[in-house]
gemmi code that builds the backbone of each chain (N, CA, C; Angstrom):
import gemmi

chains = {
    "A": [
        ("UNK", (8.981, -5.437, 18.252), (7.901, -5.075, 17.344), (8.301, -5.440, 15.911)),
        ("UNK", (7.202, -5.450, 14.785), (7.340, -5.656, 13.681), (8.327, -4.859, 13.005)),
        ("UNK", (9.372, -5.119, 12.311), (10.177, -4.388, 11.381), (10.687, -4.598, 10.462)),
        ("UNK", (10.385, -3.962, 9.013), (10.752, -4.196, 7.644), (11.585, -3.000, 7.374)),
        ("UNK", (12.584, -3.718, 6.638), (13.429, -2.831, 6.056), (14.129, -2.925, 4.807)),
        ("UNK", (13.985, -2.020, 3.988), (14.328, -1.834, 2.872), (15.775, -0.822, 2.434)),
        ("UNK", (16.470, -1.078, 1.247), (17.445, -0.153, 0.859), (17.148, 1.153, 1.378)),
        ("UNK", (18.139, 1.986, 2.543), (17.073, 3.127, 2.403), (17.662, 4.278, 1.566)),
        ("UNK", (18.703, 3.677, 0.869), (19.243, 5.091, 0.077), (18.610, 4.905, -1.145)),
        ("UNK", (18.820, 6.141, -2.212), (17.867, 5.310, -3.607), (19.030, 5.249, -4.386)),
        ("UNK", (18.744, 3.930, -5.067), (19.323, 3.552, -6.247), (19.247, 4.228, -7.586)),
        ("UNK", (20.322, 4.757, -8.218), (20.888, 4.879, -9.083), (21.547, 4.263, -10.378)),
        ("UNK", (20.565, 3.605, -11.408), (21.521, 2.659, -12.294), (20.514, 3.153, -13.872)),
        ("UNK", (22.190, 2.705, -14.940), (21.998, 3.119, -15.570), (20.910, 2.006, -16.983)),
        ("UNK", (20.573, 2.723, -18.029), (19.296, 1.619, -18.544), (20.029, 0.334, -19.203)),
        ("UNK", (18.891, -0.792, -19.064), (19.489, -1.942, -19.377), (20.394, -2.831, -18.615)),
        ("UNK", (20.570, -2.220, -17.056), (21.475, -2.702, -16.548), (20.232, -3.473, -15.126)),
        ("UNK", (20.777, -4.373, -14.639), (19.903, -5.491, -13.591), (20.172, -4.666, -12.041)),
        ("UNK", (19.376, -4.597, -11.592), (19.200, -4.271, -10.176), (18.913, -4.755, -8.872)),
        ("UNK", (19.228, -4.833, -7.625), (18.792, -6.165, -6.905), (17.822, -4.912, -5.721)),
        ("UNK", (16.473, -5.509, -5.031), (16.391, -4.379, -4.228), (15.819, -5.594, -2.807)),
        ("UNK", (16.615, -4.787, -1.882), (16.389, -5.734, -0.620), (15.099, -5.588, 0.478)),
        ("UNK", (14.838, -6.901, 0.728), (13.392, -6.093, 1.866), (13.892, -7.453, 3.020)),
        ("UNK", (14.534, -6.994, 4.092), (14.073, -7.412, 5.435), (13.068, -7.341, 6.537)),
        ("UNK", (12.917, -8.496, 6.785), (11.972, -8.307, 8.084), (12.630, -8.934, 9.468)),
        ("UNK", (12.107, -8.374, 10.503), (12.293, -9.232, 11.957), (10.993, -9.396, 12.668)),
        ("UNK", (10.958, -10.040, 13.729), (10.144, -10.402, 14.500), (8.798, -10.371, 13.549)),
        ("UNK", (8.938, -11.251, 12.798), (7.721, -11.282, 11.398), (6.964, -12.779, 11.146)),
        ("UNK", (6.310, -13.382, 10.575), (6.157, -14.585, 10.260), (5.256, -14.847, 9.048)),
        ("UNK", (5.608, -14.099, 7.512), (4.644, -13.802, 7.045), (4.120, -15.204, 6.072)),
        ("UNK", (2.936, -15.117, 5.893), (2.331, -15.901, 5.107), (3.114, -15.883, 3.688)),
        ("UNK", (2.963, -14.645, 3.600), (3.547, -14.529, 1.838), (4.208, -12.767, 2.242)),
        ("UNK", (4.392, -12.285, 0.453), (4.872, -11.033, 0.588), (4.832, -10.609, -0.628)),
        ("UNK", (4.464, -9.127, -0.435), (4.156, -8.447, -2.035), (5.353, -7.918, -2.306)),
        ("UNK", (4.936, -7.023, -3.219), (5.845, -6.145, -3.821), (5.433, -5.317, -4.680)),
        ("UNK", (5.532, -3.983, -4.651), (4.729, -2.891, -5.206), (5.486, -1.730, -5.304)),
        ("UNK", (4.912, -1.141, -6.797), (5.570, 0.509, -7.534), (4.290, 1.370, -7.553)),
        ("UNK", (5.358, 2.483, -6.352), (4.296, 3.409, -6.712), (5.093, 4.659, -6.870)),
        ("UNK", (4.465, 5.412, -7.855), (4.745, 6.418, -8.666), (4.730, 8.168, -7.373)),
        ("UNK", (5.369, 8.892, -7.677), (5.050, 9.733, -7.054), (3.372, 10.387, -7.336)),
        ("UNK", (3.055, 10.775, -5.800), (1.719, 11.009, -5.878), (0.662, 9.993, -6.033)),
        ("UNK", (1.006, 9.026, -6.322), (0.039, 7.734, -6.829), (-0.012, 7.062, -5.938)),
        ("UNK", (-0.985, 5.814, -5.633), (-1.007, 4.487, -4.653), (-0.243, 3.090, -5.336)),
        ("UNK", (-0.140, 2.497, -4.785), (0.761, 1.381, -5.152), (0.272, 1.028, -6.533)),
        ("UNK", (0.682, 0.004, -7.039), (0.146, -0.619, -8.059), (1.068, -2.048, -7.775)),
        ("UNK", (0.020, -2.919, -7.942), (0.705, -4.667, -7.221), (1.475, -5.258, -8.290)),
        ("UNK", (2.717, -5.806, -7.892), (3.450, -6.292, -8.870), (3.291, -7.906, -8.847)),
        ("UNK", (4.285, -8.426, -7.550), (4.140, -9.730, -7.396), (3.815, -10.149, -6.102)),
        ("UNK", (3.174, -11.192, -6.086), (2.752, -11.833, -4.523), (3.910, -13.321, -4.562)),
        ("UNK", (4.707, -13.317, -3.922), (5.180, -14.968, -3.497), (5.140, -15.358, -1.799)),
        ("UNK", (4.671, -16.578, -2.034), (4.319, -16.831, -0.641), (5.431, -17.929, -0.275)),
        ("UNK", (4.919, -18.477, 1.289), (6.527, -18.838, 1.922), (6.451, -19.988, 1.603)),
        ("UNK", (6.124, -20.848, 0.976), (6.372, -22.091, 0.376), (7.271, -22.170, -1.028)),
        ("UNK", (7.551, -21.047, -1.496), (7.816, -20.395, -3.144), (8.990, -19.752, -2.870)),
        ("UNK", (9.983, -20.421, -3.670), (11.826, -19.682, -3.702), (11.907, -18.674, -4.399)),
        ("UNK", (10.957, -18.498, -5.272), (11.018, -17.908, -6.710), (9.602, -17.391, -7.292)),
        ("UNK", (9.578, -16.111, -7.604), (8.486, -16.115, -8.433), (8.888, -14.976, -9.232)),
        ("UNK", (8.692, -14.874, -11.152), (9.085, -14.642, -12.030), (7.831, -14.233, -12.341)),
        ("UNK", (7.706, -12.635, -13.310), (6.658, -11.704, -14.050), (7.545, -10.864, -15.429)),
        ("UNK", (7.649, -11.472, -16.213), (8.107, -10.273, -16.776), (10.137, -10.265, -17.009)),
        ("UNK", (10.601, -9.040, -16.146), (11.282, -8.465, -16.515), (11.846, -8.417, -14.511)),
        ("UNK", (10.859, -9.203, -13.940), (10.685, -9.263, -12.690), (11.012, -10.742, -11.515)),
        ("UNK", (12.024, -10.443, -11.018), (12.200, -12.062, -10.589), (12.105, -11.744, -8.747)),
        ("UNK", (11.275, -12.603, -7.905), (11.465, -12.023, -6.486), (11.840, -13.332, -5.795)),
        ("UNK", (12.265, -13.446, -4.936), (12.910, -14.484, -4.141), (12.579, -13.989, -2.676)),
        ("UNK", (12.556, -15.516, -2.175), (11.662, -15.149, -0.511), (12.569, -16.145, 0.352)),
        ("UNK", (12.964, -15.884, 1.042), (14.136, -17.050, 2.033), (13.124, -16.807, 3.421)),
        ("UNK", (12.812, -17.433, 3.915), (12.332, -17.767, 5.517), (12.993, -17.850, 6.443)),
        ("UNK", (13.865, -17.902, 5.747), (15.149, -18.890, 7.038), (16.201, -17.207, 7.530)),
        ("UNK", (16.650, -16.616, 5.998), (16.783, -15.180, 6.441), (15.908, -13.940, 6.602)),
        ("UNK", (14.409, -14.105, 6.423), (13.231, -13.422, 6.537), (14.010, -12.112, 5.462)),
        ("UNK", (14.514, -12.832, 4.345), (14.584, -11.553, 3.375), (13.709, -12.005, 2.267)),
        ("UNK", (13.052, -10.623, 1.673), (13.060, -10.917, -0.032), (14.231, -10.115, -1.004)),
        ("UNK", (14.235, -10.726, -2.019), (14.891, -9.536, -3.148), (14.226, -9.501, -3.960)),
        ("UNK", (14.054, -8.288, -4.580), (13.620, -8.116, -5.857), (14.518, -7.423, -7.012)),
        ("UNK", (14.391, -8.296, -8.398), (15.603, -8.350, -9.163), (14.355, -7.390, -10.650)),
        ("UNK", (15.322, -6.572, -11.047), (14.524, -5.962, -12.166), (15.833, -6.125, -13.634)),
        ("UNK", (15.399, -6.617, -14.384), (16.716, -6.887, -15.163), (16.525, -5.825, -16.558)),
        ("UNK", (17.385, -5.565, -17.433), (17.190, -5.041, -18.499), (16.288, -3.837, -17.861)),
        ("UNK", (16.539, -2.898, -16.982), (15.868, -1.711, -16.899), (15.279, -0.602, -17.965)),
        ("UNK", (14.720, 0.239, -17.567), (14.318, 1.375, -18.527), (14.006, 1.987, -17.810)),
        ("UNK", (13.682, 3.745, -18.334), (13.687, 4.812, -17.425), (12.132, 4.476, -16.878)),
        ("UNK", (11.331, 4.263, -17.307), (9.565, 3.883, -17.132), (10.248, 2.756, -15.692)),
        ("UNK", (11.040, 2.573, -15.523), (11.291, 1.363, -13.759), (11.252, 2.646, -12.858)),
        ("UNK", (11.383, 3.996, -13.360), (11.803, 4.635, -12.095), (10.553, 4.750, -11.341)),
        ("UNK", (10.515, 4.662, -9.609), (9.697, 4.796, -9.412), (10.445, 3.886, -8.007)),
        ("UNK", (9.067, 4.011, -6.701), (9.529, 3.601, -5.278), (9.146, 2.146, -5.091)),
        ("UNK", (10.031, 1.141, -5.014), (9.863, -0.191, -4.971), (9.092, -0.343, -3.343)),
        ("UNK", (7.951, -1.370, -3.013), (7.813, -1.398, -1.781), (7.610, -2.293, -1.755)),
        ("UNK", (7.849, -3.314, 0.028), (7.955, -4.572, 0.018), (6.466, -4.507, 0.917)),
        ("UNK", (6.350, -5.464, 1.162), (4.581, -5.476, 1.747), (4.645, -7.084, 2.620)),
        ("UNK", (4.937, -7.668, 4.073), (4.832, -9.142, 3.793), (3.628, -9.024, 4.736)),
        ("UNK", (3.003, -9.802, 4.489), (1.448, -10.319, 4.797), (1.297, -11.097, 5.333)),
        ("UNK", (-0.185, -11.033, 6.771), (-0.020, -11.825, 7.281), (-1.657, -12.299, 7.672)),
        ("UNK", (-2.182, -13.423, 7.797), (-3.118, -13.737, 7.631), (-3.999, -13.285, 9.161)),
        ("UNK", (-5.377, -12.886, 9.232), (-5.608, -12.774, 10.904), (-7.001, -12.523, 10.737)),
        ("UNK", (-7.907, -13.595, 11.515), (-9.292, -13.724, 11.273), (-9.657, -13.602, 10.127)),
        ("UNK", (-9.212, -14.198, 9.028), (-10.088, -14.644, 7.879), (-9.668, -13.137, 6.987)),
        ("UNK", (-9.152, -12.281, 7.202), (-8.785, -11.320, 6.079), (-7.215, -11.171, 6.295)),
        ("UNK", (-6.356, -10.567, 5.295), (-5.221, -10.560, 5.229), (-4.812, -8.610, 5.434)),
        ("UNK", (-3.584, -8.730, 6.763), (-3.297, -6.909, 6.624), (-1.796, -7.180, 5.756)),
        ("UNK", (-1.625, -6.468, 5.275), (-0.303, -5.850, 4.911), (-0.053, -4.568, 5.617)),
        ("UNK", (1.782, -5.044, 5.756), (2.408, -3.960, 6.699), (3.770, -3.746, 5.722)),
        ("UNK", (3.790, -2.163, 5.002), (4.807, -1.215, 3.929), (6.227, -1.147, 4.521)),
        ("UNK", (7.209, -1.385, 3.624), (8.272, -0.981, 3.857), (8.247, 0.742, 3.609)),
        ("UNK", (9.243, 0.977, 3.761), (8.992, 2.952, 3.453), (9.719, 2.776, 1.968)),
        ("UNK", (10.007, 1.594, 1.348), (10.686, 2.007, -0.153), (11.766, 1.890, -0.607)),
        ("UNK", (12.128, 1.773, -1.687), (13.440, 1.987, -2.071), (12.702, 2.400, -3.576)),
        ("UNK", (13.565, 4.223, -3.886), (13.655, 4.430, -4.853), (14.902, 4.306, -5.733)),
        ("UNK", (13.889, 3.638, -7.002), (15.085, 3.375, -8.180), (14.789, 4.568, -9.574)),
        ("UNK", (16.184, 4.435, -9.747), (15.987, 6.042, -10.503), (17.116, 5.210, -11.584)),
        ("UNK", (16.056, 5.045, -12.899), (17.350, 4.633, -13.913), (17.275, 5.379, -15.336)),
        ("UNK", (18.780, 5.685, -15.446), (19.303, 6.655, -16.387), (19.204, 6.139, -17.601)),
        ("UNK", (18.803, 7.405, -18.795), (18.866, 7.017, -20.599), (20.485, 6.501, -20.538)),
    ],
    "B": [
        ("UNK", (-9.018, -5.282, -15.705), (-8.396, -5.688, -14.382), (-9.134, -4.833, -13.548)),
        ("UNK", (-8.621, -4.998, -12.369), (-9.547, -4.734, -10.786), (-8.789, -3.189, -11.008)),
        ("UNK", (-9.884, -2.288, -11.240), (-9.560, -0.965, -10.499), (-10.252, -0.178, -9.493)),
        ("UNK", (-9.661, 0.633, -8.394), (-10.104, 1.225, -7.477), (-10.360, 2.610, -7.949)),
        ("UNK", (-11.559, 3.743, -7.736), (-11.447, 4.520, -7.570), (-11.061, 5.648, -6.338)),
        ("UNK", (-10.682, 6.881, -6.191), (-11.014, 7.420, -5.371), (-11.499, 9.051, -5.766)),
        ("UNK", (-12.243, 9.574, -4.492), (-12.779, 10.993, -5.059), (-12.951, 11.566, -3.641)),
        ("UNK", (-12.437, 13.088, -3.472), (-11.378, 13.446, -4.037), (-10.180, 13.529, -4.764)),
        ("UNK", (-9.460, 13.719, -5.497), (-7.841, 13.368, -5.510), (-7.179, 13.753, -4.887)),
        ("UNK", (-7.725, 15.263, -4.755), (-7.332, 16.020, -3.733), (-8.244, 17.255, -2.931)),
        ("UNK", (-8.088, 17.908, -1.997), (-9.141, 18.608, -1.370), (-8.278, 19.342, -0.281)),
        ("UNK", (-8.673, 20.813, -0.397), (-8.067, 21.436, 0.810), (-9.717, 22.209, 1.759)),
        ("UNK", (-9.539, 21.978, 2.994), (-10.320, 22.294, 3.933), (-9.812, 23.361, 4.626)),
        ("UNK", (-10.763, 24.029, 5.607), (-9.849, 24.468, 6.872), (-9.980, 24.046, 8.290)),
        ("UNK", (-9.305, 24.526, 8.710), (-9.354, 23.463, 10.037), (-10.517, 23.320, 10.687)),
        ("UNK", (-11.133, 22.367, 11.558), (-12.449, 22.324, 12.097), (-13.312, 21.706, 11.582)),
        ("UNK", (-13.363, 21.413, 10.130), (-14.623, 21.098, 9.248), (-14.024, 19.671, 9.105)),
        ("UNK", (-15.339, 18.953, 8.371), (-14.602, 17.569, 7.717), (-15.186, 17.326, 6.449)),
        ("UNK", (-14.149, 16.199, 5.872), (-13.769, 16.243, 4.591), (-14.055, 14.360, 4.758)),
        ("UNK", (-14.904, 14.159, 3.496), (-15.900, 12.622, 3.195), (-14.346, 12.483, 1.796)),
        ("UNK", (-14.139, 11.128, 2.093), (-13.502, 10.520, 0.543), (-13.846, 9.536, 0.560)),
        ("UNK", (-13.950, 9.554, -0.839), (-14.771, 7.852, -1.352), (-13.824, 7.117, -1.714)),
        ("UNK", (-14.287, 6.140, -1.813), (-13.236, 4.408, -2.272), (-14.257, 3.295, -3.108)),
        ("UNK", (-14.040, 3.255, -4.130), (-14.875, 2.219, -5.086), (-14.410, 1.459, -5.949)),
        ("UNK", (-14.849, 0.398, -5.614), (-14.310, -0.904, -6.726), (-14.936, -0.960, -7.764)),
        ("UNK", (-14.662, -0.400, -8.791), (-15.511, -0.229, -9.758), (-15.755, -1.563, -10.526)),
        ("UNK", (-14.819, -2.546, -11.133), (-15.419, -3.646, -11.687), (-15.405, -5.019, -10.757)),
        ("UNK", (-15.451, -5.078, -9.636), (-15.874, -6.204, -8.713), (-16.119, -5.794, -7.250)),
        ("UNK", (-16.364, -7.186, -6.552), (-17.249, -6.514, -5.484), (-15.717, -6.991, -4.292)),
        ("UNK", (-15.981, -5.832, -3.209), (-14.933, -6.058, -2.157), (-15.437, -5.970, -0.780)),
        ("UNK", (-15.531, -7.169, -0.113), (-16.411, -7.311, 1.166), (-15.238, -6.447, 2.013)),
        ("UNK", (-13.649, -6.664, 1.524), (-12.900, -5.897, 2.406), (-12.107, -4.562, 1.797)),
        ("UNK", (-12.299, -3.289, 2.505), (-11.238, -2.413, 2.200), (-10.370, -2.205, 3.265)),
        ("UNK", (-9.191, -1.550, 2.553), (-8.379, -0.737, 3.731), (-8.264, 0.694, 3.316)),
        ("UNK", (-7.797, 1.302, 4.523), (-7.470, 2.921, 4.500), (-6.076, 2.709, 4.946)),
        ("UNK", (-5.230, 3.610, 4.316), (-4.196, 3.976, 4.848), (-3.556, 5.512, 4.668)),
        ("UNK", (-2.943, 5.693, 5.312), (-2.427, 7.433, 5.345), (-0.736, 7.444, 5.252)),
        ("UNK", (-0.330, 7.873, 3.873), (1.226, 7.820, 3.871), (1.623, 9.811, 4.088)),
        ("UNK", (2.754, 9.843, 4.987), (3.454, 11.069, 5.156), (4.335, 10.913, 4.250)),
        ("UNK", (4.680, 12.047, 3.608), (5.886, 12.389, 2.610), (6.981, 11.935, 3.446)),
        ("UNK", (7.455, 10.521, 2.254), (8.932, 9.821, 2.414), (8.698, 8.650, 3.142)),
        ("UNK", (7.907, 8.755, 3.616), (7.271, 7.352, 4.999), (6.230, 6.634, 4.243)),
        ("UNK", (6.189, 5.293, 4.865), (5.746, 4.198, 4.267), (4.182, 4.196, 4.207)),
        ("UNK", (3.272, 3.507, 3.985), (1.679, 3.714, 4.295), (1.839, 2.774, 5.351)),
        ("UNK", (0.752, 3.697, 6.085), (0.403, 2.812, 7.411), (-0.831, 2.699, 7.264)),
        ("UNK", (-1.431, 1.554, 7.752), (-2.767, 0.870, 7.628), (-3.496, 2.396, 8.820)),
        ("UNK", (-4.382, 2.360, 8.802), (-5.396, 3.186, 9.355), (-6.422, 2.320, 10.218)),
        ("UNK", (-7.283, 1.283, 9.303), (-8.279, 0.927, 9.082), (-8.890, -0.616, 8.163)),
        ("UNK", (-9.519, -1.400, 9.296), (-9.721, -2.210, 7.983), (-11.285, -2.477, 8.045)),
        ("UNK", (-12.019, -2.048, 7.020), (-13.130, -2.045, 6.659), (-13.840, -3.293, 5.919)),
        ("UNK", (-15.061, -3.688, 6.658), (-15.819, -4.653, 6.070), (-16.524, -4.351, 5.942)),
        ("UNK", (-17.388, -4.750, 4.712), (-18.949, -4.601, 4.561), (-19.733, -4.930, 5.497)),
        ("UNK", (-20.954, -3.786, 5.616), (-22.067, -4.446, 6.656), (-21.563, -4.312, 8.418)),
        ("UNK", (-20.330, -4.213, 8.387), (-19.809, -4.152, 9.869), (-19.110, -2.962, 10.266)),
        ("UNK", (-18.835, -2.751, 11.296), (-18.081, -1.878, 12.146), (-16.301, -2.564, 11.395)),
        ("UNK", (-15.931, -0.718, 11.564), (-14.686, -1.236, 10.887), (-13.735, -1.387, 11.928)),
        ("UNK", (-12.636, -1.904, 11.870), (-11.608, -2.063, 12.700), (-10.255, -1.161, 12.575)),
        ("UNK", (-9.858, -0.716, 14.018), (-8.779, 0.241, 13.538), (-7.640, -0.144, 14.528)),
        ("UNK", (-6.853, 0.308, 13.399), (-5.352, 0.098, 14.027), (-5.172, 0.831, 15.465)),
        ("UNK", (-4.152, 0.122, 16.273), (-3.588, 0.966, 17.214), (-3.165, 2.636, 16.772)),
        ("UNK", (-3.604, 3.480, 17.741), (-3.509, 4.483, 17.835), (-4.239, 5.443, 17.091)),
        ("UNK", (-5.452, 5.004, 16.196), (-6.140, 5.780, 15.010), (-7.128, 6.384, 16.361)),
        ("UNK", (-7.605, 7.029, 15.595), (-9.112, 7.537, 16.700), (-10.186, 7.167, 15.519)),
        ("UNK", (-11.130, 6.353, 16.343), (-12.092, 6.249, 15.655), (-13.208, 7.062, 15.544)),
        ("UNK", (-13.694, 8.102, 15.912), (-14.414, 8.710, 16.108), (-13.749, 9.752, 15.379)),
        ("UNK", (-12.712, 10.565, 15.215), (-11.857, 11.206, 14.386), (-12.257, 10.791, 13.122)),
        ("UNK", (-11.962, 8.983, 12.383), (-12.029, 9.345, 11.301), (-12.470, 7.951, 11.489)),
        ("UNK", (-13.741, 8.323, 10.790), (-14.996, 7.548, 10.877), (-15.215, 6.769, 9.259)),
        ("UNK", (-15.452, 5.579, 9.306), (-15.350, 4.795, 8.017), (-16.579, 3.977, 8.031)),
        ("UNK", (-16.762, 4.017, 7.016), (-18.358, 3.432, 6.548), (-18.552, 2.512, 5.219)),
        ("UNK", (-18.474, 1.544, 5.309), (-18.794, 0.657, 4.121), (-20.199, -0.251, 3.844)),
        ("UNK", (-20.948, 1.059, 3.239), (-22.256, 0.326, 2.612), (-22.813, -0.423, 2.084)),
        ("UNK", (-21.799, -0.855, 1.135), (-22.051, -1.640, 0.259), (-20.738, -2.408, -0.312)),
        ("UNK", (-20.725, -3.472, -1.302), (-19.338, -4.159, -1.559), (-18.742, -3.480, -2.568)),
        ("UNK", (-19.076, -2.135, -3.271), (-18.321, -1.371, -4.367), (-17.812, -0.274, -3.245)),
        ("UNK", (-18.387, 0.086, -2.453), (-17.882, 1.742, -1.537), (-17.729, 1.543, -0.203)),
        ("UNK", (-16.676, 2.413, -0.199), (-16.115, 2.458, 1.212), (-16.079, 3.797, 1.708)),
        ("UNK", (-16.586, 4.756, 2.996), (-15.959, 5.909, 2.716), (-15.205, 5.922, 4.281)),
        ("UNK", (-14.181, 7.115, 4.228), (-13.776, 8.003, 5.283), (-13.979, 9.229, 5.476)),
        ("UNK", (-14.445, 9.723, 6.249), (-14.459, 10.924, 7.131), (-13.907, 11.560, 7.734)),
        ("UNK", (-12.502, 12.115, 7.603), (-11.851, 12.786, 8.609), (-13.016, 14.041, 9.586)),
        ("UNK", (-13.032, 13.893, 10.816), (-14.009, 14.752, 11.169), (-12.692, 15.892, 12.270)),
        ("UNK", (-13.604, 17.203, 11.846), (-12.969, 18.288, 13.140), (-11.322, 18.213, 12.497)),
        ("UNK", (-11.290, 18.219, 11.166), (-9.655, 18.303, 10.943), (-8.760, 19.039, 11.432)),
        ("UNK", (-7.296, 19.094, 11.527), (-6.523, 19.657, 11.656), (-5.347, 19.664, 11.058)),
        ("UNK", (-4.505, 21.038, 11.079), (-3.176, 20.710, 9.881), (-2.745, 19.474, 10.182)),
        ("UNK", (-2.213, 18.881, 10.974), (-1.513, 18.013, 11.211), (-2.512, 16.457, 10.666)),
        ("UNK", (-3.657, 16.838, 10.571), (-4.503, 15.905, 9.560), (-4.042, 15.598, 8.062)),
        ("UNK", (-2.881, 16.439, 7.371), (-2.981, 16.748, 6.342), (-2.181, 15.619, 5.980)),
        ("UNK", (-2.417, 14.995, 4.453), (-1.469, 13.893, 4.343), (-2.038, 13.336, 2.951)),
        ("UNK", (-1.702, 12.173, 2.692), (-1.971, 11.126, 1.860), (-2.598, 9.957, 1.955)),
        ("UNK", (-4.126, 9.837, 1.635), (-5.053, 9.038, 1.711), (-5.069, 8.006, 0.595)),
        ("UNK", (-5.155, 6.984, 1.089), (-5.080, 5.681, -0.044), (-6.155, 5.220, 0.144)),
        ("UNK", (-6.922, 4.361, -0.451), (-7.525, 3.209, 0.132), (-6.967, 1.856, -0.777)),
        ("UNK", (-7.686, 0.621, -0.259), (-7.713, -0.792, -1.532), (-8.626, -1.643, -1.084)),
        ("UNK", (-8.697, -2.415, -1.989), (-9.976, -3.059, -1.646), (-9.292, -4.725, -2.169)),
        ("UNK", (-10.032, -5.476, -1.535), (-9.395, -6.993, -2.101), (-10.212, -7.834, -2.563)),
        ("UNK", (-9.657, -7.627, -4.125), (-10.765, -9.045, -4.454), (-10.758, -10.041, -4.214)),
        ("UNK", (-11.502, -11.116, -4.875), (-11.367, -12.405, -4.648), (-10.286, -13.394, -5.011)),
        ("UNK", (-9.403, -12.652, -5.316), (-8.065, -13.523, -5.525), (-7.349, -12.705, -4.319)),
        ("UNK", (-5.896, -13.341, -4.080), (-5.171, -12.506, -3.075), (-5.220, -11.096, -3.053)),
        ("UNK", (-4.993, -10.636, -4.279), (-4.813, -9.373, -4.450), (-5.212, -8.185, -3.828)),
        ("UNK", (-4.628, -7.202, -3.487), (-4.758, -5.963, -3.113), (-4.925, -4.494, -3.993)),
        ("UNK", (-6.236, -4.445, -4.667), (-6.182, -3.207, -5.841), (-6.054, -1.801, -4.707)),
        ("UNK", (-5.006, -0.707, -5.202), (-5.310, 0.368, -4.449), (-5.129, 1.144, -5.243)),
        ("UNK", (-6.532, 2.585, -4.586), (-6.631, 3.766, -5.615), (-5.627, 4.673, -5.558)),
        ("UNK", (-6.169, 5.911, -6.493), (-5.082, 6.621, -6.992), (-4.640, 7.510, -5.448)),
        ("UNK", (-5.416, 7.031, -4.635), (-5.019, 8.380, -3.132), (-5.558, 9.419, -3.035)),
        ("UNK", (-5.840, 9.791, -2.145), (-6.359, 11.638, -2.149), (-5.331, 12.243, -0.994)),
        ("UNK", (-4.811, 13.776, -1.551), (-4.381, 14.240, -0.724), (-5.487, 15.371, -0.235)),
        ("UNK", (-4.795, 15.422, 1.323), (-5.745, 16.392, 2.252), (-4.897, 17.355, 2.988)),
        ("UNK", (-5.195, 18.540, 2.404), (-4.290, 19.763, 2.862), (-5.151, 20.251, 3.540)),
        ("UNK", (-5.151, 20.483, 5.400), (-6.131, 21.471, 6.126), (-5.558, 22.589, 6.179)),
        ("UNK", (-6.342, 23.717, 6.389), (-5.407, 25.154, 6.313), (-6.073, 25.276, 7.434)),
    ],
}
model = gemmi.Model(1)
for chain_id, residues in chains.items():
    chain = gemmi.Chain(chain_id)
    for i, (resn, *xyz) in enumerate(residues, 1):
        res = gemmi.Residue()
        res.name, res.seqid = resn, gemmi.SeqId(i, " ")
        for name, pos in zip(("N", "CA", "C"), xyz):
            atom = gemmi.Atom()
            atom.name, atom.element = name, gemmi.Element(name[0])
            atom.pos, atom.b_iso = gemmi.Position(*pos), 0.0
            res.add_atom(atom)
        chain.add_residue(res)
    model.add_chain(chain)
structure = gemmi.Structure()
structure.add_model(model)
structure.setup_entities()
């Protein structure tokens, strides 16, 4: 069956400092793959989409990388601040009759210190 | 930018009765939504994927008749949990997708049955 997996302990780092956060998949084949912060109590809010043709895709303060070959992404947050804290989720997507589902990692929370 | 509403935010029932939440795209139109239901610490799981004008489609293991989804129009989507129960109780999302890849999702409603 489908399985994504993410850091499952939460990260701990202090501000200004770069973070790497991991999302595996198996038995997967995704078109592309998100990546999304959501706040406690809140619904996601969409960060970046890179799809599987794309090594790299850069937002910001935000760099994500997609390998096919190891069905990982990472997501890199550099120069942190306490406003990063919050549950990173990986999302990879997959296309099926003309609409697209996404299927959630359970998260990785990052918690970064003044 | 694309925002979703939702209404409730939150709502407590008691068991037996059911509880309507809305889902609206307030500045564009979304032929598709989804529902999903996250448990505290666990990832969102799709529920539901809703099209305009049609019968919605549900994931393995949802009951459809349980929780009944209706999309009238391309701004609203609703769900129905019907005949609730505690174990109904949880975290309601929806999103809706515009016309770019994207996935906007609202703020969630939680549903506490007593």
């Amino acid at each position: 069956s489908q399985k994504i997996e993410q850091n499952s302990e939460a990260l701990n780092i202090q501000e200004g400092k770069t973070d790497t956060l991991t999302c595996n998949y198996t038995n997967y084949s995704p078109a592309y793959l998100e990546w999304y912060r959501q706040d406690p109590g809140r619904g996601p809010v969409f960060l970046l989409l890179i799809r599987e043709n794309e090594k790299e895709k850069r937002k910001e303060r935000l760099k994500v990388t997609f390998d096919t070959t190891l069905k990982q992404s990472l997501f890199h947050i550099t120069a942190s601040q306490p406003a990063d804290s919050a549950t990173y989720l990986c999302a990879p997507g997959a296309s099926n009759s003309g609409y697209s589902t996404l299927t959630f990692g359970k998260g990785t929370m990052l918690l970064v210190s003044p | 930018g694309a925002v979703v509403s939702q209404h409730p935010s939150w709502v407590i029932c008691k068991s037996g009765t059911s509880v309507k939440i809305e889902c609206r795209s307030l500045d564009f139109q979304a032929t598709t939504m989804f529902w999903y239901r996250q448990f505290p610490k666990q990832s969102l799981m799709l529920m539901a994927t809703s099209n305009e004008g049609s019968k919605a489609t549900y994931e393995q293991g949802v009951e459809k008749d349980k929780f009944l989804i209706n999309h009238a129009s391309l701004t609203l989507s609703t769900l129905t949990v019907t005949s609730a129960h505690p174990e109904d109780s949880s975290f309601y999302i929806c999103s809706a997708r515009g016309s770019d890849y994207e996935q906007y999702f609202g703020p969630g409603t939680r549903l506490t049955v007593t």
